[in-house]
C-alpha positions as a Markdown table, in Angstrom:
| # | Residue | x | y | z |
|---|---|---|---|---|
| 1 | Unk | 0.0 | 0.0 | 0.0 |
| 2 | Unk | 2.9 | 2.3 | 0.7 |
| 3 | Unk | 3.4 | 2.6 | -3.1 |
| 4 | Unk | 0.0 | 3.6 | -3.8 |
| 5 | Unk | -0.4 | 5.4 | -0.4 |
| 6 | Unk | 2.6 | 7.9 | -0.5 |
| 7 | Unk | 1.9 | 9.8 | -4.0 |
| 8 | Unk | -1.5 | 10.7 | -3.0 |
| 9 | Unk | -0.2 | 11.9 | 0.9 |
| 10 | Unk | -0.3 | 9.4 | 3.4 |
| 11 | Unk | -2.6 | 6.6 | 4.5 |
| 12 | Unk | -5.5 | 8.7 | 5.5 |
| 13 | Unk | -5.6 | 10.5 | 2.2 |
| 14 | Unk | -5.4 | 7.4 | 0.3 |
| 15 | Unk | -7.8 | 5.4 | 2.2 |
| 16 | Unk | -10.5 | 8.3 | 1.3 |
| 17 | Unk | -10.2 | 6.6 | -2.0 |
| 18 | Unk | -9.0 | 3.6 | -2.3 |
| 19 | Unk | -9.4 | 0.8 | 0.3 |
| 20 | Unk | -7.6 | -2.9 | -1.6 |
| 21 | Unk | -8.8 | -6.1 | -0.4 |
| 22 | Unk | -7.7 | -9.1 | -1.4 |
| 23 | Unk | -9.7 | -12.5 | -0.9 |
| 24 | Unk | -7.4 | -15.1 | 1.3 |
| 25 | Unk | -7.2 | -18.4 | -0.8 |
| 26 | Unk | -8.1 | -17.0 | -3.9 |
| 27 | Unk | -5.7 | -16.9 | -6.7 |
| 28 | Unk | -5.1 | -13.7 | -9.1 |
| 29 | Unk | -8.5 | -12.8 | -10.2 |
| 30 | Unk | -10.6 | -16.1 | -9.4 |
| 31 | Unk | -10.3 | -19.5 | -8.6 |
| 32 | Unk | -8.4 | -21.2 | -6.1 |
| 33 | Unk | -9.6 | -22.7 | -2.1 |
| 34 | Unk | -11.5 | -19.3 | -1.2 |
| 35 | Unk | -14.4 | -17.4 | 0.2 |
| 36 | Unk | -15.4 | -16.7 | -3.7 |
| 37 | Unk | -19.5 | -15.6 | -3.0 |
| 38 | Unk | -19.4 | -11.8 | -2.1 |
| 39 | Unk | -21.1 | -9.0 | -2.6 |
| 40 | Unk | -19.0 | -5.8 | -3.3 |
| 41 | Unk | -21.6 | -3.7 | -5.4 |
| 42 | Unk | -23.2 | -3.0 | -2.2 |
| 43 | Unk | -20.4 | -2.1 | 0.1 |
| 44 | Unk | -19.3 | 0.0 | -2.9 |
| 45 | Unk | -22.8 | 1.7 | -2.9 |
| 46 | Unk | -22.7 | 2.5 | 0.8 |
| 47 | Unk | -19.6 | 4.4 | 0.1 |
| 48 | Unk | -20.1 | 6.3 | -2.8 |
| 49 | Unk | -23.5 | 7.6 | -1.8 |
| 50 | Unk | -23.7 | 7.8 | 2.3 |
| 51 | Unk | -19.9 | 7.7 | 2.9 |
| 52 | Unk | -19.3 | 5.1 | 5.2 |
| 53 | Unk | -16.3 | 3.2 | 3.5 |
| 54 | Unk | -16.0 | -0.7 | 3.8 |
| 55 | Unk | -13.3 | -1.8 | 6.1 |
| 56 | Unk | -14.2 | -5.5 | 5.5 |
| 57 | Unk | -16.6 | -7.2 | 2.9 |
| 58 | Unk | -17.9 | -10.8 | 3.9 |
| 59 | Unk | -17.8 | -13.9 | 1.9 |
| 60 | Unk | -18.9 | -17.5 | 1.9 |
| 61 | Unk | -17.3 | -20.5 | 0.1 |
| 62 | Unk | -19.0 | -21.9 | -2.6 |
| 63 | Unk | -20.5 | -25.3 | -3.3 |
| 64 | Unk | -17.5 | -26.5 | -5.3 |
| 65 | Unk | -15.2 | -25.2 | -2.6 |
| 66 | Unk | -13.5 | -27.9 | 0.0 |
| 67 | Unk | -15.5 | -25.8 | 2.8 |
| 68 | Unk | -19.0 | -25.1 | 1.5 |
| 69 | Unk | -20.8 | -22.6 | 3.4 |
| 70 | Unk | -17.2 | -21.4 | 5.0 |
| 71 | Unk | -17.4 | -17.2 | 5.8 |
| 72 | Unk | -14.3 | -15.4 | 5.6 |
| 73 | Unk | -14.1 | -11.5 | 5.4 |
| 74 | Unk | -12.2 | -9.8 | 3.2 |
| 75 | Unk | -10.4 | -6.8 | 5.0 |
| 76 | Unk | -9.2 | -3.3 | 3.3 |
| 77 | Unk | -5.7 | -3.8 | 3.9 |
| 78 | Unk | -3.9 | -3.0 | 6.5 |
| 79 | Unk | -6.4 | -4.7 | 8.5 |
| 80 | Unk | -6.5 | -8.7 | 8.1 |
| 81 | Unk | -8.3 | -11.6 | 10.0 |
| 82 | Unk | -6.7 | -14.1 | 12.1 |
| 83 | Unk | -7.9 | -16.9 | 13.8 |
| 84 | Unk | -10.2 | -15.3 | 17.3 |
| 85 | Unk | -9.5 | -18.5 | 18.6 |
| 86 | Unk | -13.7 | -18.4 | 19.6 |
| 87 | Unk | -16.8 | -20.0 | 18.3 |
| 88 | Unk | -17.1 | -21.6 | 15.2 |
| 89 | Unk | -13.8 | -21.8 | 13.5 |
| 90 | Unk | -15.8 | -22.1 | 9.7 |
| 91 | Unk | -17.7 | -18.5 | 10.8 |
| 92 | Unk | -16.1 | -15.1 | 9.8 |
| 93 | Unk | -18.1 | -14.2 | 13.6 |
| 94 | Unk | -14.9 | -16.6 | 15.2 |
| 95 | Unk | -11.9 | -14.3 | 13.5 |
| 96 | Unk | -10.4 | -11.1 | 14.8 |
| 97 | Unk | -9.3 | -8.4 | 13.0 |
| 98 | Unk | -5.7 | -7.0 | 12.6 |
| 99 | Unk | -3.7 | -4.7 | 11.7 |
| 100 | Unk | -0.4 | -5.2 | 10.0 |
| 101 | Unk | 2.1 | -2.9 | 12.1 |
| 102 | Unk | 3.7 | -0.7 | 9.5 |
| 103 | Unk | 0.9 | -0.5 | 7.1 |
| 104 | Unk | 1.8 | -4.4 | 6.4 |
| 105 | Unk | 5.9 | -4.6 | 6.3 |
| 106 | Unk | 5.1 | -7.2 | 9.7 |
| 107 | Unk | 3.9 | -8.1 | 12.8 |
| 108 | Unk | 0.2 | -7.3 | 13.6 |
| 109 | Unk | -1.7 | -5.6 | 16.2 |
| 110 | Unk | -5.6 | -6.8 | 17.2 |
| 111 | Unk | -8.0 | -4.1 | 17.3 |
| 112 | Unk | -11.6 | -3.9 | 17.7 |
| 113 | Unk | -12.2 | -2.7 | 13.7 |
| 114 | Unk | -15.2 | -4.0 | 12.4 |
C-alpha cells in the first residue's frame, strides 16, 4: 500500500479513496480454495452515496469449494483476519481483525475494527 499510499499523501488520504482487499485463498482474479461468493456492489454503494467506507466485505465459500458454506471476510488492507481463537472456527463471527504494524511490512496488532 505504501506505493499507492505515498503519492496521494499518506494513509488517510489514500484510504479516502482507495481501500484494496484481497480475498485469502483466492488466486489472481478467481479460482483457487477461497471465500469466492461476495457481494462488493453494495459495500461499494454505501460508500459512494452515504460515505461510510468498507473496512471488510464478507464472503462465503462456494459449493465447489473444499469448505461449502465457510465465511471469511475480506479486509481493506492493512487490516487482516486471524484466527479469534472463539466459536465456530468455519464463521467469519470466530476471527479477529488486525492490523499489520507498519501499514503491512510485519507483525500485527488486534484491534476492535469491524
Amino acid at each position: 500500500a505504501a506505493p499507492i499510499a505515498r503519492p496521494l499523501g499518506g494513509e488517510a488520504e489514500t484510504t479516502e479513496i482507495a481501500r484494496p482487499s484481497l480475498v485469502p485463498g483466492m488466486n489472481h482474479c478467481s479460482g483457487g480454495p477461497s471465500t469466492d461468493d461476495f457481494d462488493v456492489l453494495t459495500p461499494l454503494a454505501d460508500w459512494v452515496e452515504r460515505g461510510r467506507a468498507p473496512e471488510r466485505i464478507g464472503g462465503r465459500a462456494g459449493a465447489a469449494m473444499p469448505w461449502p458454506g465457510r465465511t471469511r471476510p475480506s479486509c481493506s488492507f492493512p487490516r487482516r483476519a486471524r484466527n479469534g481463537s472463539h466459536g465456530n472456527p468455519e464463521t467469519a463471527d470466530s476471527l479477529a481483525v488486525s492490523i499489520m504494524a507498519g501499514g503491512g511490512t510485519g507483525g500485527h496488532r488486534t484491534t476492535s475494527a469491524p
